[in-house]
PDBQT receptor file of N, H, CA, C and O in Angstrom, charges set to zero:
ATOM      1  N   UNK A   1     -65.824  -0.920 -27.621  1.00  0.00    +0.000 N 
ATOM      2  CA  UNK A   1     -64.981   0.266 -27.549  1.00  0.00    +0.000 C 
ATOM      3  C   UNK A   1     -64.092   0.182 -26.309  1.00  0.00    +0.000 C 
ATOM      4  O   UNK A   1     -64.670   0.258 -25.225  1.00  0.00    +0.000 OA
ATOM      5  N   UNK A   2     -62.656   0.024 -26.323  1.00  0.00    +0.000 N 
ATOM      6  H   UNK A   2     -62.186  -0.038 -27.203  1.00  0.00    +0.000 HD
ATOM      7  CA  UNK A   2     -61.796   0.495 -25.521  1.00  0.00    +0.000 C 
ATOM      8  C   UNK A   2     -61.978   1.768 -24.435  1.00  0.00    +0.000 C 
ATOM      9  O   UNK A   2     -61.495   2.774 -24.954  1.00  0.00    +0.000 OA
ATOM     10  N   UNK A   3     -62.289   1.931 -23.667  1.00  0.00    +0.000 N 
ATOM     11  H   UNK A   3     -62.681   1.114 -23.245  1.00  0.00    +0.000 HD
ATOM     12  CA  UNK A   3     -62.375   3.454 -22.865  1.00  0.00    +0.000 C 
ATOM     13  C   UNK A   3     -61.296   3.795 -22.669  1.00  0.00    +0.000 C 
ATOM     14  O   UNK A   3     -61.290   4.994 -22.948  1.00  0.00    +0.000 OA
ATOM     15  N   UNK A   4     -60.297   3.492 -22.343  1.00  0.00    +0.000 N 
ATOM     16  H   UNK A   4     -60.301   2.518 -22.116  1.00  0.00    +0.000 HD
ATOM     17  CA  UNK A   4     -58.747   3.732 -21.571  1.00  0.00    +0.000 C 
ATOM     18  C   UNK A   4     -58.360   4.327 -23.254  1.00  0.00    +0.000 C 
ATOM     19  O   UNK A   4     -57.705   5.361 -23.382  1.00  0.00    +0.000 OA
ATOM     20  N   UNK A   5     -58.861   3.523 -24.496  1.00  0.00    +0.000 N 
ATOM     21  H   UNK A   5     -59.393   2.683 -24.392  1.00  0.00    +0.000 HD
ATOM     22  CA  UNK A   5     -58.097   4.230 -25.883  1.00  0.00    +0.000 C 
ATOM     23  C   UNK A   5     -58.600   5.688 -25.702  1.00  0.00    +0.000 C 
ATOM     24  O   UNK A   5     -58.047   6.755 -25.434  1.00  0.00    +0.000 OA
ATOM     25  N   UNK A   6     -59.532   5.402 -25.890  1.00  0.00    +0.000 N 
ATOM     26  H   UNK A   6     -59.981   4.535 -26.108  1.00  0.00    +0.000 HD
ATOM     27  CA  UNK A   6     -60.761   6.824 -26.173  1.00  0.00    +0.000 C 
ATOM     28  C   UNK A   6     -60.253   8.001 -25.189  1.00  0.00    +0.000 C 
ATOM     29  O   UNK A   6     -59.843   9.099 -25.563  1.00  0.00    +0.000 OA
ATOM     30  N   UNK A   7     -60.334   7.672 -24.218  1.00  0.00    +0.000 N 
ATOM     31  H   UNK A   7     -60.667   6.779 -23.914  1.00  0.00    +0.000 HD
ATOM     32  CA  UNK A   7     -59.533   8.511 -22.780  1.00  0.00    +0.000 C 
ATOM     33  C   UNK A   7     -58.347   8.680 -23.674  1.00  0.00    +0.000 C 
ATOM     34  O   UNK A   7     -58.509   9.589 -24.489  1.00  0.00    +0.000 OA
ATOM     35  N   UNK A   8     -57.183   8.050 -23.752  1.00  0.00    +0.000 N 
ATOM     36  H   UNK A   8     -57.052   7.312 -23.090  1.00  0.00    +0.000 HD
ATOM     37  CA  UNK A   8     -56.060   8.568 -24.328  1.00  0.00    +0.000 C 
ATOM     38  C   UNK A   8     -55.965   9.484 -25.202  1.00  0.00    +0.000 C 
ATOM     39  O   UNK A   8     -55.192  10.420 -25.000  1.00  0.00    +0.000 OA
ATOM     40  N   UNK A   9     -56.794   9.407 -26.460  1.00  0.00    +0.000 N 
ATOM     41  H   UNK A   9     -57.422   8.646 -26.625  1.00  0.00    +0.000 HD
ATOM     42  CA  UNK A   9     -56.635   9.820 -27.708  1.00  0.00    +0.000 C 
ATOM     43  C   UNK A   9     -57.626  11.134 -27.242  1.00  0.00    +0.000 C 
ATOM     44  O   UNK A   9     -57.598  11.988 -28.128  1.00  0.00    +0.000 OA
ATOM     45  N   UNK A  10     -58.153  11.371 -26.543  1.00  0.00    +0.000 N 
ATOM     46  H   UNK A  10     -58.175  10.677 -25.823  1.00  0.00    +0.000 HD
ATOM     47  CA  UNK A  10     -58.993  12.890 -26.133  1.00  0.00    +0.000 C 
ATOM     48  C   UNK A  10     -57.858  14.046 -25.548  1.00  0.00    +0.000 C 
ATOM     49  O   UNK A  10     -57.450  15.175 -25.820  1.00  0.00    +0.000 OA
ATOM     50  N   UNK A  11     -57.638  12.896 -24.504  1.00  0.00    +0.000 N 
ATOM     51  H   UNK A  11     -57.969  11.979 -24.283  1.00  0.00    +0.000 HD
ATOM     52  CA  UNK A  11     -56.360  13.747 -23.700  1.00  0.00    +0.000 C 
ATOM     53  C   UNK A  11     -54.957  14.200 -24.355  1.00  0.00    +0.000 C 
ATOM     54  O   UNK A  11     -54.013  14.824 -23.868  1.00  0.00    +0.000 OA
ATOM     55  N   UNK A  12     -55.242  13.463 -26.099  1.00  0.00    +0.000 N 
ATOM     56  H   UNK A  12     -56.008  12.956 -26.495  1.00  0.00    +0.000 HD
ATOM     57  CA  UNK A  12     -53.577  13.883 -26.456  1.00  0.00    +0.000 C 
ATOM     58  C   UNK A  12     -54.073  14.790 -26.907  1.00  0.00    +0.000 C 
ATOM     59  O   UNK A  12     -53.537  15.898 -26.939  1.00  0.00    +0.000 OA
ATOM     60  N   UNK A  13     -55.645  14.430 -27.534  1.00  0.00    +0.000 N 
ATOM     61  H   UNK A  13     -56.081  13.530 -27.508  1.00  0.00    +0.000 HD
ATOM     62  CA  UNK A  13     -55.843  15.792 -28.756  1.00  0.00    +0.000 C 
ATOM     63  C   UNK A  13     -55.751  16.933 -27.979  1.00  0.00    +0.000 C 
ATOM     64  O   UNK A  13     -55.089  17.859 -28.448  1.00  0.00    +0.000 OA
ATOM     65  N   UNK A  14     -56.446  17.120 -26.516  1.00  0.00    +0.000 N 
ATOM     66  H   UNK A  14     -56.984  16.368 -26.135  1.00  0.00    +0.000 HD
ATOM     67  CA  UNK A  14     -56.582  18.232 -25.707  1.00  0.00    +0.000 C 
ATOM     68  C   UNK A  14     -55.003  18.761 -25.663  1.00  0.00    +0.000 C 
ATOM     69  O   UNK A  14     -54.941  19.918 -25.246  1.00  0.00    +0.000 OA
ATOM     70  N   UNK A  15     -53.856  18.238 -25.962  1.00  0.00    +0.000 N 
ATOM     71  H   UNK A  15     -53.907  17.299 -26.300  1.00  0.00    +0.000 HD
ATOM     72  CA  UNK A  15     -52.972  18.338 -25.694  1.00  0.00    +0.000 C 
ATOM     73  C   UNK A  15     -52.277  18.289 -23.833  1.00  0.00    +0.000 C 
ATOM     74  O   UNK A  15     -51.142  18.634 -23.506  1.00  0.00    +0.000 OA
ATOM     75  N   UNK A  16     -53.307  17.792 -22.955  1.00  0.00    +0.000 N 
ATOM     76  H   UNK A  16     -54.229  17.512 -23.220  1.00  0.00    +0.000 HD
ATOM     77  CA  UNK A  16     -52.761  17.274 -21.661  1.00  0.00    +0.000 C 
ATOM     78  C   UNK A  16     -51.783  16.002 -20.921  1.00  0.00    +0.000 C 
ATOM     79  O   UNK A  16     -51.395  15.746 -19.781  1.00  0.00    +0.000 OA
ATOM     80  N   UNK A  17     -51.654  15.431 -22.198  1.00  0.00    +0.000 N 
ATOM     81  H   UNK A  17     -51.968  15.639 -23.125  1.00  0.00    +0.000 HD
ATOM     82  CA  UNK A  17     -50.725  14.310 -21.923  1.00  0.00    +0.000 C 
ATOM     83  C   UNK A  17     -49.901  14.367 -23.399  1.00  0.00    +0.000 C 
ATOM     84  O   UNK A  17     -50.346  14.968 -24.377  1.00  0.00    +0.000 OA
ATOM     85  N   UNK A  18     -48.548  13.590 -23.383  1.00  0.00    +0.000 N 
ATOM     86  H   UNK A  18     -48.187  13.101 -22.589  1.00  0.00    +0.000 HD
ATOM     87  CA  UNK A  18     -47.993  13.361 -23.992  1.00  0.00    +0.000 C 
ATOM     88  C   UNK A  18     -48.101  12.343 -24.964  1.00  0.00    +0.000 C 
ATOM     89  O   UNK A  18     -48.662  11.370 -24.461  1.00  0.00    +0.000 OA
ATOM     90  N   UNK A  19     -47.795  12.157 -26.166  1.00  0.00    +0.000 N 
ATOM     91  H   UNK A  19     -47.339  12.948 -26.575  1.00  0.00    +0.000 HD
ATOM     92  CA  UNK A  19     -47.798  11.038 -26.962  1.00  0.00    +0.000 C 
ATOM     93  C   UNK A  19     -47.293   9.303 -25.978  1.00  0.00    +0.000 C 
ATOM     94  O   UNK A  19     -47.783   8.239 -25.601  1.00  0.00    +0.000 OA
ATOM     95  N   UNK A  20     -46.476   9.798 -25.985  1.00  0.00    +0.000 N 
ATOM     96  H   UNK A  20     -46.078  10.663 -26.291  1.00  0.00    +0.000 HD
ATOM     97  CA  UNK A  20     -46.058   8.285 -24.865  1.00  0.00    +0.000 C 
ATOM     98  C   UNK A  20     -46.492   7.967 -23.943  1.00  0.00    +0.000 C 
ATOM     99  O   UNK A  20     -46.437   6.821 -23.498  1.00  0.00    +0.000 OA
ATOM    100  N   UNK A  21     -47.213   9.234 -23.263  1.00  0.00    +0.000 N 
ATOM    101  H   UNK A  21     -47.257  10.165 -23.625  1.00  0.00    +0.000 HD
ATOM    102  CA  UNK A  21     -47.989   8.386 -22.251  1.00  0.00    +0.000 C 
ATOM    103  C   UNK A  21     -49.179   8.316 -22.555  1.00  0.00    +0.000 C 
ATOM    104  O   UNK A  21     -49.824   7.456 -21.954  1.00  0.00    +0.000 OA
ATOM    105  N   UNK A  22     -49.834   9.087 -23.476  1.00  0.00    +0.000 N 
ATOM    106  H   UNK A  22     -49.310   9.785 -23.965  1.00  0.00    +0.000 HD
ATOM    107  CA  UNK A  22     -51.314   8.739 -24.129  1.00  0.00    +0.000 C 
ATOM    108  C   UNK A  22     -51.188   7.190 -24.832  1.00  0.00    +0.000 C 
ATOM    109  O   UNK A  22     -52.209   6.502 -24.843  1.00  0.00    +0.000 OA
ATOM    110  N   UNK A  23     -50.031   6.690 -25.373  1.00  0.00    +0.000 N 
ATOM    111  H   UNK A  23     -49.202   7.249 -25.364  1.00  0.00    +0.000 HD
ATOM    112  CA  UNK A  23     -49.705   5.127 -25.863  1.00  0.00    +0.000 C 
ATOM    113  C   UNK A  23     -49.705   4.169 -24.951  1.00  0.00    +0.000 C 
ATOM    114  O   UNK A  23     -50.174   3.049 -25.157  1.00  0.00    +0.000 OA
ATOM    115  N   UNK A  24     -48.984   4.681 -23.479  1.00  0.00    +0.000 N 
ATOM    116  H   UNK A  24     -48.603   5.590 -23.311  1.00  0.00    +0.000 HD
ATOM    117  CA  UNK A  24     -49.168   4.013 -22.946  1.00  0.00    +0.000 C 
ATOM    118  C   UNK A  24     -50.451   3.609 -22.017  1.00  0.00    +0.000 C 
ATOM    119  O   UNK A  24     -50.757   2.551 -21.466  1.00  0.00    +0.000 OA
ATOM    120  N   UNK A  25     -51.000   4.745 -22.069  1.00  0.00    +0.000 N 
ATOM    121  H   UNK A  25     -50.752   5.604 -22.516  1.00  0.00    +0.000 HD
ATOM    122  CA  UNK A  25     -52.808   4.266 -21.076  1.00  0.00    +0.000 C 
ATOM    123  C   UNK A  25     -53.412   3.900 -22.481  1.00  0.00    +0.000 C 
ATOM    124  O   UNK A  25     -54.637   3.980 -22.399  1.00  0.00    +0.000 OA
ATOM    125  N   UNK A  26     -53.020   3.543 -23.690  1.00  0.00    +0.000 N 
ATOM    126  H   UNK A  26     -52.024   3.478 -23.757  1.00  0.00    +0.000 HD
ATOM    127  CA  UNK A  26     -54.112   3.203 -24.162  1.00  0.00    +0.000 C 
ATOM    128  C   UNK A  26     -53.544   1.444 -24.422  1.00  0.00    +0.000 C 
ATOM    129  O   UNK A  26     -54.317   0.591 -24.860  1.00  0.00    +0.000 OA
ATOM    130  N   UNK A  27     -52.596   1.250 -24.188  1.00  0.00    +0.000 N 
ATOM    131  H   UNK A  27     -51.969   1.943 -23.833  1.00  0.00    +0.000 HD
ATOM    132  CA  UNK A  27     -51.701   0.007 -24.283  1.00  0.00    +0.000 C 
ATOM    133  C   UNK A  27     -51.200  -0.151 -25.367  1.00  0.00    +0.000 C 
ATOM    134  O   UNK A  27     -51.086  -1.366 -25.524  1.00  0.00    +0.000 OA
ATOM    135  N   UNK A  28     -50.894   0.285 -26.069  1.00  0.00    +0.000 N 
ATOM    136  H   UNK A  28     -50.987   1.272 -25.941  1.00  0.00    +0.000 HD
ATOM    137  CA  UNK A  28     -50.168   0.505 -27.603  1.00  0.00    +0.000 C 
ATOM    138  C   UNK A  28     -48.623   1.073 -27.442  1.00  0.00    +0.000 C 
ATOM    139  O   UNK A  28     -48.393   2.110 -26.820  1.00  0.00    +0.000 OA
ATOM    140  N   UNK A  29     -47.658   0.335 -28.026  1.00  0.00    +0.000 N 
ATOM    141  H   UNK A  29     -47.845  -0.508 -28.531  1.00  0.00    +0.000 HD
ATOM    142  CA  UNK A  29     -46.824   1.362 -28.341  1.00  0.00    +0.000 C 
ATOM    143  C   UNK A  29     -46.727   2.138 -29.219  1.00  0.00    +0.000 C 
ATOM    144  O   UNK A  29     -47.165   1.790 -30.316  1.00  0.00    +0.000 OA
ATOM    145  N   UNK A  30     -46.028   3.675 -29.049  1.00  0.00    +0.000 N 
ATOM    146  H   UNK A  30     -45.673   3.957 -28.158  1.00  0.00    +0.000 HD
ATOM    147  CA  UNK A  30     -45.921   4.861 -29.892  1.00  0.00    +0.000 C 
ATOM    148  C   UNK A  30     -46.267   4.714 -31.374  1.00  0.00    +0.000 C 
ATOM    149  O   UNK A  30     -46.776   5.611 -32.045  1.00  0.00    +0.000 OA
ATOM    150  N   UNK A  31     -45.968   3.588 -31.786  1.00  0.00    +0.000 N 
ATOM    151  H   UNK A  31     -45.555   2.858 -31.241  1.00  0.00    +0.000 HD
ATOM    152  CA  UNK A  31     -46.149   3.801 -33.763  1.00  0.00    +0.000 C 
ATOM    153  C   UNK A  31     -47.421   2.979 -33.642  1.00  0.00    +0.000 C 
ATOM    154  O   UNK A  31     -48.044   3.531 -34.549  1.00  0.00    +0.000 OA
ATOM    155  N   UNK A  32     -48.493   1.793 -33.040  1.00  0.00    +0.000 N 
ATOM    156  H   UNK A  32     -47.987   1.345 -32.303  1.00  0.00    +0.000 HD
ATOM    157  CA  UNK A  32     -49.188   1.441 -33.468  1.00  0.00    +0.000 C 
ATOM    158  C   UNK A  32     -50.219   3.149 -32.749  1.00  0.00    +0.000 C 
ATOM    159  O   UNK A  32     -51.077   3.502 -33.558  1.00  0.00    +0.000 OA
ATOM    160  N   UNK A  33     -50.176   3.693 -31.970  1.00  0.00    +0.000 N 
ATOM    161  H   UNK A  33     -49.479   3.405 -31.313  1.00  0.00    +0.000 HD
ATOM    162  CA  UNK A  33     -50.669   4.634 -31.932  1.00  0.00    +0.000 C 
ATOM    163  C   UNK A  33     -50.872   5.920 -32.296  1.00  0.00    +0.000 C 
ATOM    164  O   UNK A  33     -51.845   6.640 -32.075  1.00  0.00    +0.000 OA
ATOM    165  N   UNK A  34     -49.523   6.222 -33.073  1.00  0.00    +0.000 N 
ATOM    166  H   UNK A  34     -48.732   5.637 -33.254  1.00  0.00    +0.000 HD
ATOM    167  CA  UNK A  34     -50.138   7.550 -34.300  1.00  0.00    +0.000 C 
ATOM    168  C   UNK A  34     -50.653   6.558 -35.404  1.00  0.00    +0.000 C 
ATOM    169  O   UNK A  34     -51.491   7.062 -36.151  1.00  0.00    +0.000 OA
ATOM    170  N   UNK A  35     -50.255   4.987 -35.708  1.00  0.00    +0.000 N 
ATOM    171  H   UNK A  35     -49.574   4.578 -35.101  1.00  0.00    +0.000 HD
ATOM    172  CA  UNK A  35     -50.966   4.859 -36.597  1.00  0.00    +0.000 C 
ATOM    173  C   UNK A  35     -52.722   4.898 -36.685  1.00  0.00    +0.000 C 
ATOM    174  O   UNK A  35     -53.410   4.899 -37.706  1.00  0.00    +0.000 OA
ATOM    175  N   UNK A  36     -53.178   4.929 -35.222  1.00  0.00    +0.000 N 
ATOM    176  H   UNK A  36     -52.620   4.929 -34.393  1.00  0.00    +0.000 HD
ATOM    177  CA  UNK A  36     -54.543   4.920 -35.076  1.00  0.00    +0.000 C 
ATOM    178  C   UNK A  36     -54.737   6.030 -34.955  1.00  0.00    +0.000 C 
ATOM    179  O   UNK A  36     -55.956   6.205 -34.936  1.00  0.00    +0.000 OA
ATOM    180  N   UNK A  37     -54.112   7.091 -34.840  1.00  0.00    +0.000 N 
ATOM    181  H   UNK A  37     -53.123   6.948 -34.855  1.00  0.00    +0.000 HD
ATOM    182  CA  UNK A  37     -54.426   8.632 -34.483  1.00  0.00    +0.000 C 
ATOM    183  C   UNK A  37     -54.618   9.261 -36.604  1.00  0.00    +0.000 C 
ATOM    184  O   UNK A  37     -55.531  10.012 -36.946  1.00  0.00    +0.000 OA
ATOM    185  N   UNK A  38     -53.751   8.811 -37.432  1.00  0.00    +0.000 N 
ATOM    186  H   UNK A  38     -53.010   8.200 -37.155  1.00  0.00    +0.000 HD
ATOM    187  CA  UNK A  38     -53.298   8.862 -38.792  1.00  0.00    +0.000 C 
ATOM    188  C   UNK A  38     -54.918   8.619 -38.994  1.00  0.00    +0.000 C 
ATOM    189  O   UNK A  38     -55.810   9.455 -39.136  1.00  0.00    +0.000 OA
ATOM    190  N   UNK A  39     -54.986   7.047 -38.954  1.00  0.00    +0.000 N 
ATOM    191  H   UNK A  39     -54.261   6.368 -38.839  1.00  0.00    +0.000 HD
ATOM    192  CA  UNK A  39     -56.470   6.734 -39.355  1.00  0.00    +0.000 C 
ATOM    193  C   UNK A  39     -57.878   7.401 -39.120  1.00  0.00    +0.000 C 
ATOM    194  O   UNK A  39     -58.866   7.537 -39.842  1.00  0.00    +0.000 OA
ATOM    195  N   UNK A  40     -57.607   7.732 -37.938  1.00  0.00    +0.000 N 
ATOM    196  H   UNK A  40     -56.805   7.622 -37.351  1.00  0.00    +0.000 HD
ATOM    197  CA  UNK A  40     -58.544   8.725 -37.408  1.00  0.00    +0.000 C 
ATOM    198  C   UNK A  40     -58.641  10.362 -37.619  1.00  0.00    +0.000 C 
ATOM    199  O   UNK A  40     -59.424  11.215 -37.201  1.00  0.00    +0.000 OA
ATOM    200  N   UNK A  41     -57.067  10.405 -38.763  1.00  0.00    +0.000 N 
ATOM    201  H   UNK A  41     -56.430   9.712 -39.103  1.00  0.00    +0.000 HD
ATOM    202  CA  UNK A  41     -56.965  11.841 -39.068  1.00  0.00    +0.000 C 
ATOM    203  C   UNK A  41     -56.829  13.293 -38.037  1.00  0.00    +0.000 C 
ATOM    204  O   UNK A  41     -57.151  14.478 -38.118  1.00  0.00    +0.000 OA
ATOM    205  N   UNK A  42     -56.241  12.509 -37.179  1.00  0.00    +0.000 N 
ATOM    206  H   UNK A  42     -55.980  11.546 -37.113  1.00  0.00    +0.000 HD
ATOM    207  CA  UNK A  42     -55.792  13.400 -35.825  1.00  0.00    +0.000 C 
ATOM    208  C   UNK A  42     -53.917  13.627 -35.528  1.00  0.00    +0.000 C 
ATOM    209  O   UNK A  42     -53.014  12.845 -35.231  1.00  0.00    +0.000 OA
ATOM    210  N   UNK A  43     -53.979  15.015 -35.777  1.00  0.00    +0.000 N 
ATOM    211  H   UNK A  43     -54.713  15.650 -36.018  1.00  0.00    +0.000 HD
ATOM    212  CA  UNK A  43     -52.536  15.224 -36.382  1.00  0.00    +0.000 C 
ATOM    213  C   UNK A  43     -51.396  15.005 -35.052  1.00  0.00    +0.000 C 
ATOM    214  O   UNK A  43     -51.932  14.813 -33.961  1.00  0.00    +0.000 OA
ATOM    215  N   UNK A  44     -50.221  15.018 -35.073  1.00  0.00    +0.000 N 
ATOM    216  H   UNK A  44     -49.786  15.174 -35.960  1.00  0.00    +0.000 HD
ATOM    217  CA  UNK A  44     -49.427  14.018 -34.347  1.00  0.00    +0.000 C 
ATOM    218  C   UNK A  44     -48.780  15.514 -33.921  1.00  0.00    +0.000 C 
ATOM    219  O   UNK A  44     -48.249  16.111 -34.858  1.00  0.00    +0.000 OA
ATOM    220  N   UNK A  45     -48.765  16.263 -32.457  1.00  0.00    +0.000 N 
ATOM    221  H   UNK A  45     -49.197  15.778 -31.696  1.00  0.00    +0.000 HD
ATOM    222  CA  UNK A  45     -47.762  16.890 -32.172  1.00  0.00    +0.000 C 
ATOM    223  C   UNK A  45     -46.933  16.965 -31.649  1.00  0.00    +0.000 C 
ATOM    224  O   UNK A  45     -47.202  17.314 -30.500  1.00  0.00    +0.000 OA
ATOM    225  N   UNK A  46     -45.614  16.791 -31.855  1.00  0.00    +0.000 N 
ATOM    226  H   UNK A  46     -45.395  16.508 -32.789  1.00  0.00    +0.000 HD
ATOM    227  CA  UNK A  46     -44.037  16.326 -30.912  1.00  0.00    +0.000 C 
ATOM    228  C   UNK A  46     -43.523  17.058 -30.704  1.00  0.00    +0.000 C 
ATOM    229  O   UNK A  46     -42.853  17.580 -31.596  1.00  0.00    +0.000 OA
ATOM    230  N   UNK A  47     -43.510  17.506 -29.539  1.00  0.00    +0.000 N 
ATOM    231  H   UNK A  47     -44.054  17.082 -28.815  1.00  0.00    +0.000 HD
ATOM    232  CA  UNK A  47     -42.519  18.663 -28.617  1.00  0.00    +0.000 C 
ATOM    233  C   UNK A  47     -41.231  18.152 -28.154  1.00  0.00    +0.000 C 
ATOM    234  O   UNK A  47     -40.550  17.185 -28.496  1.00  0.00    +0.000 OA
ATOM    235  N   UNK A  48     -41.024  19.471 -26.901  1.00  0.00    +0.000 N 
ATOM    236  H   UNK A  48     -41.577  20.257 -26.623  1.00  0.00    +0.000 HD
ATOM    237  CA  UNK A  48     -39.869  18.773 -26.292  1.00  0.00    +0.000 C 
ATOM    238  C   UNK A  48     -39.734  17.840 -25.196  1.00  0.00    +0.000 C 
ATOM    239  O   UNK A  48     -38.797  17.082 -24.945  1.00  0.00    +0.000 OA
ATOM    240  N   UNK A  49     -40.914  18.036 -24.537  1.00  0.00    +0.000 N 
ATOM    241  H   UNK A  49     -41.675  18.652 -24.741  1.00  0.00    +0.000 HD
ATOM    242  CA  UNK A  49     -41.917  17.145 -23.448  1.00  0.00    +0.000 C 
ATOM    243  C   UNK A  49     -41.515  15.758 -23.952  1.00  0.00    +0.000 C 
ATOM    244  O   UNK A  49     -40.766  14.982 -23.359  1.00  0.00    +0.000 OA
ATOM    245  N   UNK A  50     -42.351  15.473 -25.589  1.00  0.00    +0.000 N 
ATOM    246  H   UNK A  50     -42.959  16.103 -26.071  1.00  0.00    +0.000 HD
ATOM    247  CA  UNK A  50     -42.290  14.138 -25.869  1.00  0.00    +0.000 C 
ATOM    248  C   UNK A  50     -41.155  14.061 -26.002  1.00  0.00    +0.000 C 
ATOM    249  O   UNK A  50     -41.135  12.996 -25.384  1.00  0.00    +0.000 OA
ATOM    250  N   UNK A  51     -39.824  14.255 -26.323  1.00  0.00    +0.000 N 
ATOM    251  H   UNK A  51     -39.840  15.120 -26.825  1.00  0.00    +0.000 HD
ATOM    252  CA  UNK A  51     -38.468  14.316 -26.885  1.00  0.00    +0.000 C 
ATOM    253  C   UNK A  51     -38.133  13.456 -25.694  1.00  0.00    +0.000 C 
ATOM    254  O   UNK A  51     -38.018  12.232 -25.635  1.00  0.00    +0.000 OA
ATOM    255  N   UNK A  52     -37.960  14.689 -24.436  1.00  0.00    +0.000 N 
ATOM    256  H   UNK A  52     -38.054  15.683 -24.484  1.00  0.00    +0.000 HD
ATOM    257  CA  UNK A  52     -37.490  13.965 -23.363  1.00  0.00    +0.000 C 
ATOM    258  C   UNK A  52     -37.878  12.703 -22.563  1.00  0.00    +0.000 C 
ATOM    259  O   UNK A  52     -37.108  11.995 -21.915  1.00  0.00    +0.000 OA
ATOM    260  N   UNK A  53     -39.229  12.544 -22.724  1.00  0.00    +0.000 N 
ATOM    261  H   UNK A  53     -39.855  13.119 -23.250  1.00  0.00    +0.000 HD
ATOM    262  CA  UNK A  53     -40.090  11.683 -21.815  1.00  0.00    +0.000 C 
ATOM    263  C   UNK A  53     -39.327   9.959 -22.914  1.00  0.00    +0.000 C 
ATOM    264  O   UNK A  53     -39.200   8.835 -22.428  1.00  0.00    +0.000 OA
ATOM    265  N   UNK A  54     -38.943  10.415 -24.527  1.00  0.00    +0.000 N 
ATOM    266  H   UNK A  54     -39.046  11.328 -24.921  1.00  0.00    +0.000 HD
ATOM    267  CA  UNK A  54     -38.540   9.468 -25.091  1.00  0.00    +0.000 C 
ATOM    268  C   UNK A  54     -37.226   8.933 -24.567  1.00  0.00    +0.000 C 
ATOM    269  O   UNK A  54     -36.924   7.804 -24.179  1.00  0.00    +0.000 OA
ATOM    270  N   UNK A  55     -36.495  10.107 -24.666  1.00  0.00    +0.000 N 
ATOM    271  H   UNK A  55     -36.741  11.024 -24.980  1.00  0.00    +0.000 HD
ATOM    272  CA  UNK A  55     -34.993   9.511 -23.919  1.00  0.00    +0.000 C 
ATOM    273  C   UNK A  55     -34.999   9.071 -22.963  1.00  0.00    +0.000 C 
ATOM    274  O   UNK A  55     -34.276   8.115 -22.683  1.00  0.00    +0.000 OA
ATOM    275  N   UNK A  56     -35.993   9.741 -21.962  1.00  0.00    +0.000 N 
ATOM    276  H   UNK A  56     -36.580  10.518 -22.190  1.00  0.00    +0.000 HD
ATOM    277  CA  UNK A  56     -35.791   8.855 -20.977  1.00  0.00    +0.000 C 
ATOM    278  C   UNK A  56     -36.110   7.137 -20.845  1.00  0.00    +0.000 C 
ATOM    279  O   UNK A  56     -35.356   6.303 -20.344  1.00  0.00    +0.000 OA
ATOM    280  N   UNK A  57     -37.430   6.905 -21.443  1.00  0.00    +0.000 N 
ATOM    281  H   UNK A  57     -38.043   7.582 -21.850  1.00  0.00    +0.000 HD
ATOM    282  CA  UNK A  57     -37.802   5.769 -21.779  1.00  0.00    +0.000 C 
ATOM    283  C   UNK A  57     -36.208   4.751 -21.856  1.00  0.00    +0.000 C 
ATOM    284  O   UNK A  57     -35.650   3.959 -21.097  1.00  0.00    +0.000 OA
ATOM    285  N   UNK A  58     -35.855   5.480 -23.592  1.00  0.00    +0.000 N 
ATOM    286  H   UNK A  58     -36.308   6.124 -24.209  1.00  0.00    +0.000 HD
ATOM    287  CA  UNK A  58     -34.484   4.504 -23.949  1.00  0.00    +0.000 C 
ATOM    288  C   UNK A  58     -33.695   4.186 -23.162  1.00  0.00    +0.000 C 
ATOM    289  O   UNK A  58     -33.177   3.069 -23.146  1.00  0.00    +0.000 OA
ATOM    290  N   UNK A  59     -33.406   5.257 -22.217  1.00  0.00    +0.000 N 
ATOM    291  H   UNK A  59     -33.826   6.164 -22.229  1.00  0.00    +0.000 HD
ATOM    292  CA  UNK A  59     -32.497   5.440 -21.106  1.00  0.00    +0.000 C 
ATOM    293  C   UNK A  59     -32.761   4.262 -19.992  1.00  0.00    +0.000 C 
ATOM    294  O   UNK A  59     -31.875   3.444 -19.744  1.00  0.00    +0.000 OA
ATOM    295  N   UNK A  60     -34.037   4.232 -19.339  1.00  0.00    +0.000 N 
ATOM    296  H   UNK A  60     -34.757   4.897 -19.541  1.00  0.00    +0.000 HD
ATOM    297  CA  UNK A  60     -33.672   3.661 -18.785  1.00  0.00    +0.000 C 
ATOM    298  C   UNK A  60     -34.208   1.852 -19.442  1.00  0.00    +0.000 C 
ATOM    299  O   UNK A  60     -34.191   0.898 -18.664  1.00  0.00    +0.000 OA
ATOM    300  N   UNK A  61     -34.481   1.747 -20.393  1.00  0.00    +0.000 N 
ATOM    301  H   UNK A  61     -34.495   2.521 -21.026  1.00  0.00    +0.000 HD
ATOM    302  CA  UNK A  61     -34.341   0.334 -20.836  1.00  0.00    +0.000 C 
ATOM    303  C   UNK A  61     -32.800  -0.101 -21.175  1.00  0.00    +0.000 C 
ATOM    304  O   UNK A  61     -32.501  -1.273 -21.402  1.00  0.00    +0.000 OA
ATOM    305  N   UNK A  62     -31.883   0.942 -21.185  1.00  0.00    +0.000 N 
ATOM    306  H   UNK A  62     -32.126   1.894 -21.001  1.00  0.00    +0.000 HD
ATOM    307  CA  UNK A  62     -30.824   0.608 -21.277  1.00  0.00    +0.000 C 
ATOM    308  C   UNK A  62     -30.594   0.054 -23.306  1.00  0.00    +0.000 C 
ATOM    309  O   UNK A  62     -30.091  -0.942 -23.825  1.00  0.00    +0.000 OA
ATOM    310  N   UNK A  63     -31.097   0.999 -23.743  1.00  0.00    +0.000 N 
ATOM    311  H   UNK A  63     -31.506   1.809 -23.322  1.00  0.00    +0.000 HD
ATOM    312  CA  UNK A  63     -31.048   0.179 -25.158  1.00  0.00    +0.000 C 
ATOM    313  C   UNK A  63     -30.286   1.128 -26.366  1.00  0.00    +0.000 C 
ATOM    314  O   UNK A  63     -30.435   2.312 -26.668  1.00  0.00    +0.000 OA
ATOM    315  N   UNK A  64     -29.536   0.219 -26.832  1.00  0.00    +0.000 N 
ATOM    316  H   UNK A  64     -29.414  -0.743 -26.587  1.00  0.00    +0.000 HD
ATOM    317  CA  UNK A  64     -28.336   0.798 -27.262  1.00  0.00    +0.000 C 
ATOM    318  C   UNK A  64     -28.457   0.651 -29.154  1.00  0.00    +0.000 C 
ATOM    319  O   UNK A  64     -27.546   1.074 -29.866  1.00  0.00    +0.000 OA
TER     320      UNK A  64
């Protein structure tokens, strides 16, 4: 068992972290990680938090 996943996927359900950064402490990016959240039947909630924390991401990878 992963701990850093398990940690992630508690803290999103609690809703205290964000999707992207719950992906990122668990080392996954965003889609292989709702796909493990899907499997696990743990529903996916996207605010504006995650919205922004996304743009910013794109932003600063510079990706067009």
């Amino acid at each position: 068992m992963n701990l850093k996943l398990e940690i992630a996927i508690i803290l999103f359900q609690q809703e205290k972290i964000t999707l992207g950064i719950a992906s990122q402490l668990a080392g996954m990016n965003q889609l292989e990680f709702q796909r493990l959240l899907g499997s696990r039947k743990i529903p996916i909630h996207y605010g504006i938090e995650d919205l922004h924390q996304d743009l910013q991401t794109l932003q600063a990878s510079d990706w067009r």
